[in-house]
C-alpha positions as CSV (number, residue, x, y, z in Angstrom):
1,X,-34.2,25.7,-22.7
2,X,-30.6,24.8,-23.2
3,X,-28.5,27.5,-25.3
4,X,-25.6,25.0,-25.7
5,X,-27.4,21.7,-26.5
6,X,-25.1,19.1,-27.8
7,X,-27.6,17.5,-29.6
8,X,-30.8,19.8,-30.1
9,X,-30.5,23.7,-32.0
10,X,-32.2,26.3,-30.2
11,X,-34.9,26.0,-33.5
12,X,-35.9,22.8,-32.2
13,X,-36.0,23.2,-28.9
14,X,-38.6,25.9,-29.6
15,X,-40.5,23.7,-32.0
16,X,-40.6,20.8,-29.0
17,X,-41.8,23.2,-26.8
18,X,-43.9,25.2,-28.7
19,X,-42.3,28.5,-28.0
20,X,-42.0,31.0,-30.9
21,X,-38.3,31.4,-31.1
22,X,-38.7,35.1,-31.6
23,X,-40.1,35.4,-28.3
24,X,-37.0,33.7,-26.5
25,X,-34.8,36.8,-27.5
26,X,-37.4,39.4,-27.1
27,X,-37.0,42.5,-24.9
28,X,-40.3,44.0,-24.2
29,X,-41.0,46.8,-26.6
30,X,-39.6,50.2,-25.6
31,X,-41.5,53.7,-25.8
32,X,-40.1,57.0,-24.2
33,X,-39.9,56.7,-20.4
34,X,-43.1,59.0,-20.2
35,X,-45.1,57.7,-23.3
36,X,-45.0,54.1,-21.4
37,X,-46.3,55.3,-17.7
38,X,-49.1,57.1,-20.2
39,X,-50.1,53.9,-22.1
40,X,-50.1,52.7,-18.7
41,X,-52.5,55.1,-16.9
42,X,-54.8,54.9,-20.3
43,X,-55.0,51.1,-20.2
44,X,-56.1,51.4,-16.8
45,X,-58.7,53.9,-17.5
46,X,-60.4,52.4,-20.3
47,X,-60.2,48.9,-18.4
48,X,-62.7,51.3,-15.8
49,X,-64.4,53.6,-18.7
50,X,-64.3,52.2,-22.2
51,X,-66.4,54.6,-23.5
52,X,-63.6,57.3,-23.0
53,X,-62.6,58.6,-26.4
54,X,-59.6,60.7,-27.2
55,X,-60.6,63.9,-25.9
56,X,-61.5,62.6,-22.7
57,X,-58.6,60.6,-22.3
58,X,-56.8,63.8,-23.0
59,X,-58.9,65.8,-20.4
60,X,-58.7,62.9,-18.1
61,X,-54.6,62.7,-18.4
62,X,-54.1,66.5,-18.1
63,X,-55.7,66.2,-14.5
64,X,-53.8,64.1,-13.6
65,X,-50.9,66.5,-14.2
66,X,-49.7,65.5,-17.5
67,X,-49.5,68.0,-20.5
68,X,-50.5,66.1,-23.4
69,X,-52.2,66.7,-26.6
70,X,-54.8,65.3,-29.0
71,X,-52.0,64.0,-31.3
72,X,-50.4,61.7,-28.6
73,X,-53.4,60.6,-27.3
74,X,-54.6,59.3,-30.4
75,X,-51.4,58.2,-30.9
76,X,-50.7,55.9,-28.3
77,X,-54.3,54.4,-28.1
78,X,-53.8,53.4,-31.9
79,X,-50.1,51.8,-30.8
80,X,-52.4,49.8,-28.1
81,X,-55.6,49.0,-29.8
82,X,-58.1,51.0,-28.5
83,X,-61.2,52.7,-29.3
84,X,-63.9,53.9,-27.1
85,X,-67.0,52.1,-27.3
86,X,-69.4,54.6,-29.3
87,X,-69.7,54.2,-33.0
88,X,-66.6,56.2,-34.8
89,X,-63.8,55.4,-37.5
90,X,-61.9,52.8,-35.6
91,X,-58.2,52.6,-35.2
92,X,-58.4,48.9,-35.5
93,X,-59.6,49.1,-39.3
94,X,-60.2,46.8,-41.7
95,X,-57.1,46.5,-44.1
96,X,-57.5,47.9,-47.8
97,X,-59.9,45.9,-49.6
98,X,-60.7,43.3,-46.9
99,X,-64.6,41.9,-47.1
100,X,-66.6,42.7,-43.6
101,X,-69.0,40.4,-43.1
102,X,-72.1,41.3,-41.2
103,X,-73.1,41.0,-37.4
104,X,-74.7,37.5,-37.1
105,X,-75.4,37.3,-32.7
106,X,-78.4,40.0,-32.6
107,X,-81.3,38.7,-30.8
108,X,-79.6,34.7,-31.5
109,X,-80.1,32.4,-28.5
110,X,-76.9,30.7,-27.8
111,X,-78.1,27.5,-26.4
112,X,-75.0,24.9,-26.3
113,X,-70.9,25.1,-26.4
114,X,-69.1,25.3,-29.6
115,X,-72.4,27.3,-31.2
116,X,-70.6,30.7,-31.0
117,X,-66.5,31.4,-30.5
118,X,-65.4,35.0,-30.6
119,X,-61.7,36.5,-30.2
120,X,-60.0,39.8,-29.4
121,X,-56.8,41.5,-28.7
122,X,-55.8,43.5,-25.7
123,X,-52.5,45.0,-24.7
124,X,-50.7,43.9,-21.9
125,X,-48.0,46.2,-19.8
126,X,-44.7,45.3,-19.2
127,X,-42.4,47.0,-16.8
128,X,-40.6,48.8,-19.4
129,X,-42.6,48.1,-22.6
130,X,-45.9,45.8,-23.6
131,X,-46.9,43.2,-25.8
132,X,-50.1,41.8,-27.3
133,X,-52.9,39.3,-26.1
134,X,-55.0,37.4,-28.5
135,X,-57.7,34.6,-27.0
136,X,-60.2,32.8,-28.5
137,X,-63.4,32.1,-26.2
138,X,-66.7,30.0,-26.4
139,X,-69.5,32.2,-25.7
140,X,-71.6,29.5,-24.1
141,X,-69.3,28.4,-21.2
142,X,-66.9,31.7,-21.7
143,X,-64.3,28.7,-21.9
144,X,-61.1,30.0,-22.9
145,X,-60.2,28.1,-25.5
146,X,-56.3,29.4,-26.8
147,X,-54.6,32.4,-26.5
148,X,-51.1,33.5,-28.2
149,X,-48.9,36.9,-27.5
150,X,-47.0,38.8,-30.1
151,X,-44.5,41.8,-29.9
152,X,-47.0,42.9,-33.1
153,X,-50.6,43.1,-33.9
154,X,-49.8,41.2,-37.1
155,X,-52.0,38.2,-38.2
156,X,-49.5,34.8,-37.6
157,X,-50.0,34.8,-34.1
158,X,-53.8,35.4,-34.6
159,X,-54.0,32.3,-36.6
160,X,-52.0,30.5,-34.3
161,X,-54.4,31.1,-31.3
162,X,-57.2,29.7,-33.9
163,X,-55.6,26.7,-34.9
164,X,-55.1,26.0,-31.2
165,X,-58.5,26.7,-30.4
166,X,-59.6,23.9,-33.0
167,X,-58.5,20.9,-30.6
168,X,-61.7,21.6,-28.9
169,X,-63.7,21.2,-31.5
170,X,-65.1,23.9,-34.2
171,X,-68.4,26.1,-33.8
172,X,-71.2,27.4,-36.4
173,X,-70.4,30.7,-36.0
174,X,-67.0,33.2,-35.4
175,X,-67.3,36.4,-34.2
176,X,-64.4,39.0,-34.5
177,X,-64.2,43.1,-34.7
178,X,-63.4,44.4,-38.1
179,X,-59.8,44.3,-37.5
180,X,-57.4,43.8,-39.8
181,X,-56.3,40.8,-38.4
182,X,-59.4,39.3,-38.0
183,X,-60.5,40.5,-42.0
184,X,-57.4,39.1,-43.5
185,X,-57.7,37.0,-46.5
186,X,-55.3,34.1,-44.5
187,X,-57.4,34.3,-41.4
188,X,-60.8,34.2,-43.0
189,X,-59.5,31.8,-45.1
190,X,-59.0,29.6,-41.8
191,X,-62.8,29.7,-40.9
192,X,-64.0,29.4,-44.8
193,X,-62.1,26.2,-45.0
194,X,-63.8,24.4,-42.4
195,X,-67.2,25.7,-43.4
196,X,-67.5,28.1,-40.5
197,X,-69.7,31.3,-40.5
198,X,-68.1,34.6,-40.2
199,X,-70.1,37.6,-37.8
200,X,-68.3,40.9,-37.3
201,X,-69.2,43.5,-34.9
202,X,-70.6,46.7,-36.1
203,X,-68.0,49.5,-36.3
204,X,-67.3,51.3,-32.9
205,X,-69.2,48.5,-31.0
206,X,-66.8,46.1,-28.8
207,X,-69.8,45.4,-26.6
208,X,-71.4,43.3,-29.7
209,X,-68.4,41.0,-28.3
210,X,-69.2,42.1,-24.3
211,X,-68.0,38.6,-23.0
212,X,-64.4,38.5,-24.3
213,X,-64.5,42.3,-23.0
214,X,-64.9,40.9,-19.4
215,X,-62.7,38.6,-19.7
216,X,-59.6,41.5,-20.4
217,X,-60.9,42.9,-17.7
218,X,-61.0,40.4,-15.1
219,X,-57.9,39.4,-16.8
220,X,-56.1,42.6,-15.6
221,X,-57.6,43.4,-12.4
222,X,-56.9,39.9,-10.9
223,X,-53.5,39.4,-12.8
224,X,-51.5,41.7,-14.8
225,X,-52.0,44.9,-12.4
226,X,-51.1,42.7,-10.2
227,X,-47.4,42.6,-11.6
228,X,-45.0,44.3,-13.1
229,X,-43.8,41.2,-15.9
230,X,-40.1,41.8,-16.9
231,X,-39.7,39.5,-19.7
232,X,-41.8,37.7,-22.1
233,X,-41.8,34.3,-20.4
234,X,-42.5,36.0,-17.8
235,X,-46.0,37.4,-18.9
236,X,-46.6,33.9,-20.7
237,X,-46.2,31.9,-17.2
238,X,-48.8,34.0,-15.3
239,X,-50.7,34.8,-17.7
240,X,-51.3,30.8,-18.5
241,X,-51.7,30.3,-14.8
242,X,-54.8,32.8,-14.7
243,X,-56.3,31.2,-17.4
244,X,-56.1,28.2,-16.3
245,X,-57.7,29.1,-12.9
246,X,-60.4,31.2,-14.6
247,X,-61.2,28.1,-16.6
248,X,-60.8,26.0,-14.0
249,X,-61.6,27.6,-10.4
250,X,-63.4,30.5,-11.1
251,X,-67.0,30.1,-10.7
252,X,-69.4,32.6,-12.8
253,X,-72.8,33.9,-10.8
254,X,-73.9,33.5,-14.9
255,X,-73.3,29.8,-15.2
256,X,-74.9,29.1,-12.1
257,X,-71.7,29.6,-10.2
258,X,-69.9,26.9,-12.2
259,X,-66.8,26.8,-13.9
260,X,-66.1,27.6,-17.7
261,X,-64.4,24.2,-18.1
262,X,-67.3,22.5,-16.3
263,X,-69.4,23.7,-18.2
264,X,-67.9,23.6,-21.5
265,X,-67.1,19.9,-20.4
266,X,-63.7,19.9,-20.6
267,X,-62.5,16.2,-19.7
């Protein structure tokens, strides 16, 4: 990326490259000093215990020596996107008026790739702030497909990480959580345009989507606790390197110790 191009504005560059110019000039989202190494320490935990909800978070944080309350506890696992795993309002809710659609996976045998694709959203960590992780996965081969990041939890880049995910192919059925990204008229609107069925986990339940769930996890043991990611190109460069060696490399005991992109048959 050239700042002073002669010929080519910093616009197009981005377009050629397929970088969202927004993320060129992006300094990683700041909290107080204290409320980041929190968000940190809670990301951590409920990569080991997602069934921790906001009172033992709380209980959990105040032994390790840090006074906090109920307030900014639920505070800061709303600003990341999580919920513990037992059925409870969530604090990724659907957005005012927004059609849930039902569950559509219970006791379905998933027998071939592009049957079933499911997506989430994690947060990632940054040295001094944290962004946002969207993928979309085939349940099948547990392929990743796409993934975007965002500074936001809004819906572009959620659609983005779809429309990627379509050079593969398309499946019968999408799962999501009820999320307001995922229940927005433009990204349902995505799927119900190319005939696609729509299955939502039940309220309080991200194990109804237990694949993509290991996936953030290995995701963060193996890479992003790994570093400390400065910038946002940064996070984008290793985070595309561990997908591409989880696709790749990474043999599942599941799969008969093959790959995801074997399996999937990626060419």
């Amino acid at each position: 990326m050239e700042r002073a191009h002669p010929d080519l504005s910093i616009r197009r560059q981005c377009e050629l490259l397929g970088v969202n110019r927004a993320g060129l000039y992006y300094q990683p989202r700041e909290e107080q000093e204290e409320n980041v190494e929190l968000m940190r320490l809670l990301d951590e935990q409920y990569t080991r215990t997602p069934f921790f909800g906001r009172r033992r978070m709380k209980a959990w944080l105040q032994e390790q020596g840090y006074q906090v309350n109920p307030k900014r506890v639920t505070r800061l696992m709303g600003l990341m996107g999580i919920t513990a795993i037992y059925p409870k309002p969530k604090l990724s809710a659907p957005g005012e008026g927004h059609k849930i659609y039902p569950y559509l996976l219970k006791g379905v045998a998933v027998k071939c790739v592009n049957q079933v694709w499911s997506t989430d959203i994690t947060y990632i960590r940054m040295a001094h702030g944290f962004v946002y992780l969207v993928a979309v996965m085939d349940w099948f081969s547990r392929f990743v497909l796409s993934w975007a990041l965002s500074v936001s939890m809004e819906v572009p880049f959620c659609i983005e990480a779809l429309e990627k995910a379509f050079r593969w192919g398309q499946p019968e059925i999408f799962n999501s959580d009820q999320g307001s990204q995922f229940t927005s008229e433009k990204f349902i609107g995505v799927l119900k345009g190319r005939q696609i069925r729509v299955s939502m986990d039940g309220r309080g339940r991200c194990l109804d989507n237990i694949f993509i769930e290991r996936l953030w996890r290995s995701l963060k043991y193996e890479e992003v606790y790994l570093r400390d990611y400065r910038l946002i190109p940064e996070a984008r460069t290793g985070i595309g390197r561990w997908f591409q060696f989880y696709n790749n490399e990474r043999p599942h005991q599941s799969l008969g110790y093959r790959t995801p992109a074997a399996v999937y048959g990626k060419p």
